[in-house]
C-alpha positions in Angstrom: 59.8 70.5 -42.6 60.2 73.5 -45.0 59.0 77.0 -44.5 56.0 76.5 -46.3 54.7 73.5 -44.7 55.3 75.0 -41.4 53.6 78.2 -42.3 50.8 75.9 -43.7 50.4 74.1 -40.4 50.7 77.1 -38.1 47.7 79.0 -40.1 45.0 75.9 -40.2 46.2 75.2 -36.7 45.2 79.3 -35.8 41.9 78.9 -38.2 40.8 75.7 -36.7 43.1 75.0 -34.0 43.9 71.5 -35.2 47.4 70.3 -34.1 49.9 69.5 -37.5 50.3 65.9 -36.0 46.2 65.4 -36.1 46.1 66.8 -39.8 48.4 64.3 -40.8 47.2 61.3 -39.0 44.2 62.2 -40.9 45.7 62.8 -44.4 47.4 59.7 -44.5 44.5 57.4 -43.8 42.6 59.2 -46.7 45.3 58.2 -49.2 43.3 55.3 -50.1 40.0 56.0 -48.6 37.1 55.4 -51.6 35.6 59.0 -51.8 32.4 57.0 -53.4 31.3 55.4 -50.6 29.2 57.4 -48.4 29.9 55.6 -44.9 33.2 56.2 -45.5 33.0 59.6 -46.2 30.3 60.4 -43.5 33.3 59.1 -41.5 36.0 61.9 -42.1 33.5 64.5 -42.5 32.2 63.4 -38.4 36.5 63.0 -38.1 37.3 66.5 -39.3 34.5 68.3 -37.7 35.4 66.4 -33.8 39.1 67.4 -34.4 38.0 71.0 -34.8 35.6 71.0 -32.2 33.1 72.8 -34.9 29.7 71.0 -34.7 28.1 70.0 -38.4 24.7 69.6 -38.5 23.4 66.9 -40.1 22.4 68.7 -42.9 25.4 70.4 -43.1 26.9 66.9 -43.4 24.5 65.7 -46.0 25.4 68.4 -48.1 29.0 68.0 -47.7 28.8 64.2 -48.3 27.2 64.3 -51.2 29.3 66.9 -52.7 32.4 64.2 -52.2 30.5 61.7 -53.6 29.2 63.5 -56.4 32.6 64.4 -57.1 30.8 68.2 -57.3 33.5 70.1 -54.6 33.7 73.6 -55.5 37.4 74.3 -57.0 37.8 77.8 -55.3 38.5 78.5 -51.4 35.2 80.5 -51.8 32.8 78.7 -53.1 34.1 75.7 -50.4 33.5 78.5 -48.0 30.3 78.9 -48.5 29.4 75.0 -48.4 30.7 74.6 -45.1 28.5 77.9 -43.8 25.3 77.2 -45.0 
């Protein structure tokens, strides 16, 4: 694994203490998940938010959901901040 990708891993495993073996088990079965269908995403978004042990509320989920769907996620670390917050 390269320096980067190590680095990567090490600081979303500090900020959300997710183990690098998790986050990929989880980014390969979204390579062909359908972003458009809304059990499907409820699913990762419930996935993500066990694996961090960081509860979402269900509005918090609803909002996040239909962002996905929507195809309406912010572009900036920011802005994708703040969704996740509120």
């Amino acid at each position: 694994m390269s320096d980067f990708k190590q680095n990567m891993f090490d600081q979303i495993q500090k900020k959300s203490n997710i183990q690098p073996d998790q986050i990929m088990k989880v980014a390969q079965s979204v390579q062909s998940a359908d972003f458009s269908d809304e059990k499907t995403v409820r699913k990762l978004v419930k996935q993500l938010a066990r694996l961090s042990g960081k509860p979402v509320s269900k509005q918090k989920e609803d909002k996040i959901v239909k962002a996905i769907i929507n195809n309406n996620m912010p572009k900036d670390m920011g802005t994708l901040s703040k969704l996740f917050k509120n």
